[in-house]
N, C-alpha and C positions, 0 to 999 in steps of 0.2 A: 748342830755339832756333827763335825765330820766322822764317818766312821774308820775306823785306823785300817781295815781290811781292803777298803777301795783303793785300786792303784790311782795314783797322782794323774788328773788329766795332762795329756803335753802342752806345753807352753810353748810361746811363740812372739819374742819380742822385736816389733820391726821400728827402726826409725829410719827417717827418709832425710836428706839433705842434699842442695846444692851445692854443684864443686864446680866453680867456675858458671859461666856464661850456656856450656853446652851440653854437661854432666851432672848426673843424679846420680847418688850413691842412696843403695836400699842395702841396711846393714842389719842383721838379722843374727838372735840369738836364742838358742834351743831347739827346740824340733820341729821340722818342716814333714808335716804329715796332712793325713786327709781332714782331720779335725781341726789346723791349722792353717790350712794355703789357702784359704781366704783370704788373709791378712797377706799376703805375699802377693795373690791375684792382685789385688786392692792396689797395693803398692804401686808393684808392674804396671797395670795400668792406668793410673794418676799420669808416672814416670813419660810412657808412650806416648800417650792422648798429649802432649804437651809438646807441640812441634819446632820447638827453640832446643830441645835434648836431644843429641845424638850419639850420644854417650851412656850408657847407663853402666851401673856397675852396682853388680849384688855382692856385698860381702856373708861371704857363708863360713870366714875363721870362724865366731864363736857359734858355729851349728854343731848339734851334737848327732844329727840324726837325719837322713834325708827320707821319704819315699818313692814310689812313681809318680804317685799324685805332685809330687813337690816338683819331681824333675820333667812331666810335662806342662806342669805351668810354667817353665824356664826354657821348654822348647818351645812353648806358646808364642811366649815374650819375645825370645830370637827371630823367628818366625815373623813376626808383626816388625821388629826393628829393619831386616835384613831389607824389609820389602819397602821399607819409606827410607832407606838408607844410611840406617843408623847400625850400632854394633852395641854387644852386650857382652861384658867380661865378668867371669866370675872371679873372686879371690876365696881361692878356698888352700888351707893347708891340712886341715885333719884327713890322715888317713882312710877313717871310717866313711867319711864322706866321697869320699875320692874314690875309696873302691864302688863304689854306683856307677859313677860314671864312666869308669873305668869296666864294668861287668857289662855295659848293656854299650860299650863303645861308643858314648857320646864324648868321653874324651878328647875326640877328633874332631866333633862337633862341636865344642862348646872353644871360646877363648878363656883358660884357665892358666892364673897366674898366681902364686903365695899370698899374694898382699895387697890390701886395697891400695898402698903408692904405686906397687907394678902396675896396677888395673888401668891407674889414671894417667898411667904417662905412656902403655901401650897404645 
């Protein structure tokens, strides 16, 4: 039995899918933290490791919560794409998330668009 005083561990739900021939969408829901981005590492690199993708697209809409830990598994990821010549777009619309990447000026860095259809047709 749980005890009602412990705060709720963060949750982290990723599904992964093909979109098209050259595109992976990792779309992820909840909090992307240090007790989490395993699942996200995981992902990402499935997604990489697979040299027919040159596309990837993480959807971070239904994120409620980013960390550093989260946002440098995503610089990781970039990082590894840029270099086999592939590209990594994020869709991200919440606010909260947005101010991260926006604080630590990867903004500039990252391809950020509203919507996983922007993601895929950018």
């Amino acid at each position: 039995m749980e005890n009602a005083d412990q705060p709720l561990a963060p949750q982290l739900e990723v599904h992964e899918e093909r979109a098209g021939t050259e595109a992976s969408v990792i779309a992820l829901r909840g909090e992307v933290d240090v007790a989490t981005v395993g699942r996200l590492r995981d992902a990402l690199a499935t997604a990489i490791d697979d040299a027919s993708i040159q596309l990837v697209v993480v959807d971070l809409v239904e994120v409620t919560f980013i960390d550093s830990t989260g946002l440098m598994t995503l610089l990781n990821a970039l990082r590894r794409l840029v270099r086999r010549r592939g590209r990594l777009v994020l869709a991200c619309s919440n606010p909260t998330v947005l101010r991260l990447f926006q604080a630590t000026k990867t903004d500039a860095t990252f391809d950020i668009v509203p919507t996983r259809e922007q993601a895929l047709v950018s």
